[in-house]
Each structure stands twice: as C-alpha cells, then as structure tokens.
Backbone as JSON Lines, residues from 0, in Angstrom:
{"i":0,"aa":"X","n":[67.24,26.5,-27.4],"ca":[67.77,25.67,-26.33],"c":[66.78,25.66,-25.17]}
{"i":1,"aa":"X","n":[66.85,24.36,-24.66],"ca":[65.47,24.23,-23.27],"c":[66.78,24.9,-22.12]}
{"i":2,"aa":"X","n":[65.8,25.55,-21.54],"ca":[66.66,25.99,-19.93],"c":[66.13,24.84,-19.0]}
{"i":3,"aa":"X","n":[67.1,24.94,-18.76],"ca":[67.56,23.28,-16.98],"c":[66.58,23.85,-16.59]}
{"i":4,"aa":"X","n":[65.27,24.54,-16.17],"ca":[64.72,24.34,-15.01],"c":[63.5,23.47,-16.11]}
{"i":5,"aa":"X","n":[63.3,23.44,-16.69],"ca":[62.42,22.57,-17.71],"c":[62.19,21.02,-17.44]}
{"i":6,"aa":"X","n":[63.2,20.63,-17.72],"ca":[63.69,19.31,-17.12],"c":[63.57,19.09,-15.89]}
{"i":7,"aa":"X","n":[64.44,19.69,-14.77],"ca":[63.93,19.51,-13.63],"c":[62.7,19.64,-13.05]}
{"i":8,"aa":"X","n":[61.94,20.61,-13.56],"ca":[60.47,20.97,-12.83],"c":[59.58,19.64,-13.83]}
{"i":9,"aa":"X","n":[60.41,18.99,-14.93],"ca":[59.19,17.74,-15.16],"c":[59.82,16.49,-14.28]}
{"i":10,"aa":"X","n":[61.19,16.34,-13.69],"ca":[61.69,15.52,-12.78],"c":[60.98,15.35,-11.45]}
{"i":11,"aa":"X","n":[60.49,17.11,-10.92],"ca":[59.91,17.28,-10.05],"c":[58.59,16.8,-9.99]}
{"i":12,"aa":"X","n":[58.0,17.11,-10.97],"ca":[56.28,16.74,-11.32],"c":[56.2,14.7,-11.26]}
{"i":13,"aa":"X","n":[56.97,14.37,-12.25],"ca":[57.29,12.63,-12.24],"c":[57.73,12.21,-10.68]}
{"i":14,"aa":"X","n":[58.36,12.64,-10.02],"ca":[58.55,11.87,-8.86],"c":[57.63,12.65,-7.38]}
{"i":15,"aa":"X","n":[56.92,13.29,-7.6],"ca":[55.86,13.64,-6.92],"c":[54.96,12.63,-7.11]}
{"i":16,"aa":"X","n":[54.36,12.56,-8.63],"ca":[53.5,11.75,-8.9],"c":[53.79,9.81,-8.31]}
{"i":17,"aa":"X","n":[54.84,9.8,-8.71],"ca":[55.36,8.48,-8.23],"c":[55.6,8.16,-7.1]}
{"i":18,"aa":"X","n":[55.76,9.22,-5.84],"ca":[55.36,8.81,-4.65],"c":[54.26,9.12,-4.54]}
{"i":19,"aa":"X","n":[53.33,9.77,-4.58],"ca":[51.75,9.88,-4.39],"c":[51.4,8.26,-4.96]}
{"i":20,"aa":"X","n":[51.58,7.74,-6.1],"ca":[51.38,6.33,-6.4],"c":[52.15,5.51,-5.24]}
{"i":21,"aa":"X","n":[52.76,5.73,-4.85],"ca":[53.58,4.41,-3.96],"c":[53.02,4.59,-2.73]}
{"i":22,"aa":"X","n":[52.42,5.93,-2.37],"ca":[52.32,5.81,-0.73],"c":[50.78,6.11,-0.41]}
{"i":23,"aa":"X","n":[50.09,6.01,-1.79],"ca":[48.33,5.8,-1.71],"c":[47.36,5.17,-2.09]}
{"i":24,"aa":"X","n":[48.66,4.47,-2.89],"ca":[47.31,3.33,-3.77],"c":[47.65,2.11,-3.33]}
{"i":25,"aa":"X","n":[46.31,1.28,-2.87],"ca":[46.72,-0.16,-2.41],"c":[47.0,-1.26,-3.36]}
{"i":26,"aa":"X","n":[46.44,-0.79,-4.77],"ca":[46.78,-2.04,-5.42],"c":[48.02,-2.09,-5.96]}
{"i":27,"aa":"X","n":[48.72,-3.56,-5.79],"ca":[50.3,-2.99,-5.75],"c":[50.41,-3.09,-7.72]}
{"i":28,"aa":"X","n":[49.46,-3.18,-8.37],"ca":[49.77,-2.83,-9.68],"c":[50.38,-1.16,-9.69]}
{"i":29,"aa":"X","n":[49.35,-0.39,-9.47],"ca":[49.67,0.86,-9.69],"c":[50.56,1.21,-8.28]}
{"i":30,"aa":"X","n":[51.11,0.66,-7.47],"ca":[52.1,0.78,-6.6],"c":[53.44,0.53,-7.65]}
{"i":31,"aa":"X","n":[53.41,-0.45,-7.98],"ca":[54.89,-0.24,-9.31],"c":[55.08,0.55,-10.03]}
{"i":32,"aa":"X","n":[53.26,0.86,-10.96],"ca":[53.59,2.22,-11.86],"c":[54.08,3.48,-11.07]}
{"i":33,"aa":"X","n":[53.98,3.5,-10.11],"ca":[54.3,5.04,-9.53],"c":[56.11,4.59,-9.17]}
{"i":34,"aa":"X","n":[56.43,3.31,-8.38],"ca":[57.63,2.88,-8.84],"c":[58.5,3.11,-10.05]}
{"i":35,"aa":"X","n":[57.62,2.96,-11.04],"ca":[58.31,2.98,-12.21],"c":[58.28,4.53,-12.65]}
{"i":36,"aa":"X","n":[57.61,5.32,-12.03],"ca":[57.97,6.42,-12.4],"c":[58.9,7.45,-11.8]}
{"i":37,"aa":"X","n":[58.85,6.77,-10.48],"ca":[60.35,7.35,-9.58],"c":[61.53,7.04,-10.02]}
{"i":38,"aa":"X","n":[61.37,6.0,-10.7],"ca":[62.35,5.38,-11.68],"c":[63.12,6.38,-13.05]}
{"i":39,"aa":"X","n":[61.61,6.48,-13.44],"ca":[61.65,7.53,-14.74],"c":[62.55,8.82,-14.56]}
{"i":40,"aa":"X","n":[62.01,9.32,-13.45],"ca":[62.63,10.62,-12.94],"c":[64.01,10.93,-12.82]}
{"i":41,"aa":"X","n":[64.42,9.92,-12.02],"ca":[65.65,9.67,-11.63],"c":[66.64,9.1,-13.08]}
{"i":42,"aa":"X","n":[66.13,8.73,-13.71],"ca":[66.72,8.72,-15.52],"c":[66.88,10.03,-16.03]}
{"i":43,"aa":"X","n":[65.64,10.81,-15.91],"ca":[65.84,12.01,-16.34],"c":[66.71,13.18,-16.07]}
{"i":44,"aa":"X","n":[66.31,12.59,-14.74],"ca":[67.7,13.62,-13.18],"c":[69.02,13.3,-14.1]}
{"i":45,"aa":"X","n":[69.25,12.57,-14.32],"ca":[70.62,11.77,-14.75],"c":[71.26,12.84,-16.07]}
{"i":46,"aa":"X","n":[70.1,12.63,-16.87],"ca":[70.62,13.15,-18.04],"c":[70.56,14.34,-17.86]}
{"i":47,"aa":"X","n":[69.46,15.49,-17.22],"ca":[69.41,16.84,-17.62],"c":[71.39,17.44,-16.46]}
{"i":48,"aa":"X","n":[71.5,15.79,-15.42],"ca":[72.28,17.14,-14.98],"c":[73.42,16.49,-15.94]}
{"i":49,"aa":"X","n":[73.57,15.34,-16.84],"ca":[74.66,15.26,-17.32],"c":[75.08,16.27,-18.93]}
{"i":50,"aa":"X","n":[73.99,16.47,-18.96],"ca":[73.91,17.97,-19.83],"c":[74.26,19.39,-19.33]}
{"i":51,"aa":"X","n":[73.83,19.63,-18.11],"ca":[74.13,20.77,-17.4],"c":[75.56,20.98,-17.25]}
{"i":52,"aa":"X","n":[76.08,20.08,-16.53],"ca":[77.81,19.97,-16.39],"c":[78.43,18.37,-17.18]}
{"i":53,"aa":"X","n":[78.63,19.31,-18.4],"ca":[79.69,18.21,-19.36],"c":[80.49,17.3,-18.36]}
{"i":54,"aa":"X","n":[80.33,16.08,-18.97],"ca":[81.27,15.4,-18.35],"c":[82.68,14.62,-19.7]}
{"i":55,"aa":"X","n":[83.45,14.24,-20.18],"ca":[83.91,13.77,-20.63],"c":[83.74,12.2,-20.68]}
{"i":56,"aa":"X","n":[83.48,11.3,-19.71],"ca":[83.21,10.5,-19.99],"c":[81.86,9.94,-20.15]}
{"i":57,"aa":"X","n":[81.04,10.76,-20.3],"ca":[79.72,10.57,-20.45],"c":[78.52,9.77,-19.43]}
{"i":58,"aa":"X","n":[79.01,10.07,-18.29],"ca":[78.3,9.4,-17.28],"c":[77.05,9.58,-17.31]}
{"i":59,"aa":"X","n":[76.31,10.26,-16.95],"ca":[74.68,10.77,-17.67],"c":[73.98,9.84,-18.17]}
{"i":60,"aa":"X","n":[74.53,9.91,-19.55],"ca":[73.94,8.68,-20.05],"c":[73.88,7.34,-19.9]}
{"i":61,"aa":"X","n":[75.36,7.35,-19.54],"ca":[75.72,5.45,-19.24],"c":[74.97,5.49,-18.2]}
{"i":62,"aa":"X","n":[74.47,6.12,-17.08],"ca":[74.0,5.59,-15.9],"c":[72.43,5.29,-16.1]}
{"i":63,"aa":"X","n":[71.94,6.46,-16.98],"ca":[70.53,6.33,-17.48],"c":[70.51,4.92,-18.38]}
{"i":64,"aa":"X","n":[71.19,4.74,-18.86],"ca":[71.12,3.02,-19.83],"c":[70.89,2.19,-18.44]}
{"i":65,"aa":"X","n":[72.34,1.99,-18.21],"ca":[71.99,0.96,-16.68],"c":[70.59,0.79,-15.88]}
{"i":66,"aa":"X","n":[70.16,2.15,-15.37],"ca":[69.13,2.44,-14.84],"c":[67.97,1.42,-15.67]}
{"i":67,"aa":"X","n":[67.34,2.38,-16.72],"ca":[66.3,1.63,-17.7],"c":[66.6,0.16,-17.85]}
{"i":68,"aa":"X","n":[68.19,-0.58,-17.66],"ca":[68.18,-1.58,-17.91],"c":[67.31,-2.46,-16.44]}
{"i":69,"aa":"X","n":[67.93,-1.82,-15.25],"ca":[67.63,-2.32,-13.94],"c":[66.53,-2.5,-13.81]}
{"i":70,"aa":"X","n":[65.46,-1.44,-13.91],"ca":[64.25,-0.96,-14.34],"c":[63.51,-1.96,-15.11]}
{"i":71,"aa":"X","n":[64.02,-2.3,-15.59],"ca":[63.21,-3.63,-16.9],"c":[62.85,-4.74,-16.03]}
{"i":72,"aa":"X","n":[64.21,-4.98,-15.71],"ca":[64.47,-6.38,-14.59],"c":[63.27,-6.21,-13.36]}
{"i":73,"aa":"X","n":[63.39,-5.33,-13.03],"ca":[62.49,-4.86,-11.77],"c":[60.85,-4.78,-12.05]}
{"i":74,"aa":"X","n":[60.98,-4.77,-12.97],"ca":[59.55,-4.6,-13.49],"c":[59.06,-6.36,-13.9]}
{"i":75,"aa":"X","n":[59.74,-6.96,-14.49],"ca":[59.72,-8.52,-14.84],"c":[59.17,-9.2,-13.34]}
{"i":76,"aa":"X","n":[60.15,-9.33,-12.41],"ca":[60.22,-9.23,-10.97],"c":[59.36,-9.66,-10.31]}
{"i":77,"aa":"X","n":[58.97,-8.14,-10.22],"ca":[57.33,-7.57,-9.69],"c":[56.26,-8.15,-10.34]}
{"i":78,"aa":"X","n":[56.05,-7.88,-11.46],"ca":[55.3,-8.45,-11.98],"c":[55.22,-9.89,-11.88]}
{"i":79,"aa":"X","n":[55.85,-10.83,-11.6],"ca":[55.89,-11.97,-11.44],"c":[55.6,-12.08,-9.97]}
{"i":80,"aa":"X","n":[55.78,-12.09,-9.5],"ca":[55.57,-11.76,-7.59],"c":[53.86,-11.49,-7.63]}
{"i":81,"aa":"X","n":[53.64,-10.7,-8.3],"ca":[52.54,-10.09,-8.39],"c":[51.32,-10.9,-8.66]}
{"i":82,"aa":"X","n":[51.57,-11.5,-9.5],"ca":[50.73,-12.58,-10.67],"c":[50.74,-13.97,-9.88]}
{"i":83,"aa":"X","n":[51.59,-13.9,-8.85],"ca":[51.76,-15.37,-8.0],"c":[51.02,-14.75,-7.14]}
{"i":84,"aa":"X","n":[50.89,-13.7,-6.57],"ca":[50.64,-13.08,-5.12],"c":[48.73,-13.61,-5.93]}
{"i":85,"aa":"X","n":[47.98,-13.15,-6.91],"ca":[46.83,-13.23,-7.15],"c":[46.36,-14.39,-7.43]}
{"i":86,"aa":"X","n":[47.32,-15.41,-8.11],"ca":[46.63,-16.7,-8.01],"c":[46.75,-17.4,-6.85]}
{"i":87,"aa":"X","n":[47.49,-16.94,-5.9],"ca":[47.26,-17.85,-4.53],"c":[46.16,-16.96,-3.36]}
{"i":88,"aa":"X","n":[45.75,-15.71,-3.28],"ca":[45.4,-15.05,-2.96],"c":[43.59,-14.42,-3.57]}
{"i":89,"aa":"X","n":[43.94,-14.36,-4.91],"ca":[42.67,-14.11,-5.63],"c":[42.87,-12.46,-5.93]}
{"i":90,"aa":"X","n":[43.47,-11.85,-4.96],"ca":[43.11,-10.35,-5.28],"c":[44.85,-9.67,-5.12]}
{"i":91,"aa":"X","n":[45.22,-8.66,-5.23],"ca":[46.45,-7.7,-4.94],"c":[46.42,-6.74,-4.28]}
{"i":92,"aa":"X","n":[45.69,-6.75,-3.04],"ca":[45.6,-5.57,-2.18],"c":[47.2,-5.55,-1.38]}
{"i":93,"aa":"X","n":[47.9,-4.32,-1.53],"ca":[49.11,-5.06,-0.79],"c":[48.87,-4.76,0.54]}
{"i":94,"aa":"X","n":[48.0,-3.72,0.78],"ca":[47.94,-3.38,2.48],"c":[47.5,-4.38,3.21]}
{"i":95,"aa":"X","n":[46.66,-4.92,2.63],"ca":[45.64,-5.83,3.37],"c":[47.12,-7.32,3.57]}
{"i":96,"aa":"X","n":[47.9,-7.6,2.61],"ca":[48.82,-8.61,2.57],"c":[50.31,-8.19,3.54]}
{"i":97,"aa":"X","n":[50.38,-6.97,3.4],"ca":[51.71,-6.24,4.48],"c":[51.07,-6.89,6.34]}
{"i":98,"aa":"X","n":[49.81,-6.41,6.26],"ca":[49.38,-6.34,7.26],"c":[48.46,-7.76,8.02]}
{"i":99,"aa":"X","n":[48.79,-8.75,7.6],"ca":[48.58,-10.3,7.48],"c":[49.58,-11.15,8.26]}
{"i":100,"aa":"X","n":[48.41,-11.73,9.13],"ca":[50.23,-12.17,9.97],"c":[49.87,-13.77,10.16]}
C-alpha cells in the first residue's frame, strides 16, 4: 500500500512546478502548461484525499472526471485565443501583450 504522504508530496512537487510556469515564463504557451499542471495537481489532490477518507458517494473521483473534463475545454480555449493572439500579432509574448495599452 502507498502511504498518503506519496501522493501529496507529488501534488506538492506538480503545483510548485505549475506556478513557477505561470508566474515566470512569458510565453503564454508554457504559461498554460504550468496551468495545466495546477490543474493536474488539484485532480490528484482530489483523489488521494478521496482515498484517504472513504466517502460513500464517491466524490473524489466524480470531481476529478469533471475537473479533466473542464480542463480539456480550457485547454481548447486557450489554445485558440492563443493561435489568434499570433496571427494578428506574429509572436505570444504575454507580458509584452498584458502590458500594451
């Protein structure tokens, strides 16, 4: 059997990494991947604690489905935003575009 701190300390490691991606890299490609991995985390959060304390109706998981589903959408999204932002623009710097007035 894995012991809960397993899970959490890779929850911990994934959403470290995923804000270090969101709050240092300008290109907003890898600004999503680190998005998408705060994402990840928070799936994982879901399940290790819906393993930790049984639930009967299985919330854990159903919320981790939802999630990954949201997640998909969000990623479609972005990516589309994204791909418009470069053909009218040429490049995806988002700092340089936040900061554009």
């Amino acid at each position: 059997m894995i012991t809960p701190a397993l899970p959490l300390l890779l929850v911990a490691v994934l959403a470290g990494a995923g804000a270090y991606g969101v709050l240092a890299r300008r290109h907003l490609v890898l600004v999503l991947i680190g998005v998408e991995l705060l994402i990840g985390a928070a799936g994982l959060l879901l399940v290790t604690v819906g393993q930790l304390y049984p639930d009967p109706l299985a919330s854990g998981p159903v919320l981790t489905l939802f999630l990954i589903t949201i997640a998909a959408a969000e990623v479609v999204v972005a990516l589309a935003v994204i791909m418009a932002l470069f053909r009218t623009r040429g490049d995806v710097d988002g700092h340089r575009e936040v900061t554009r007035t």
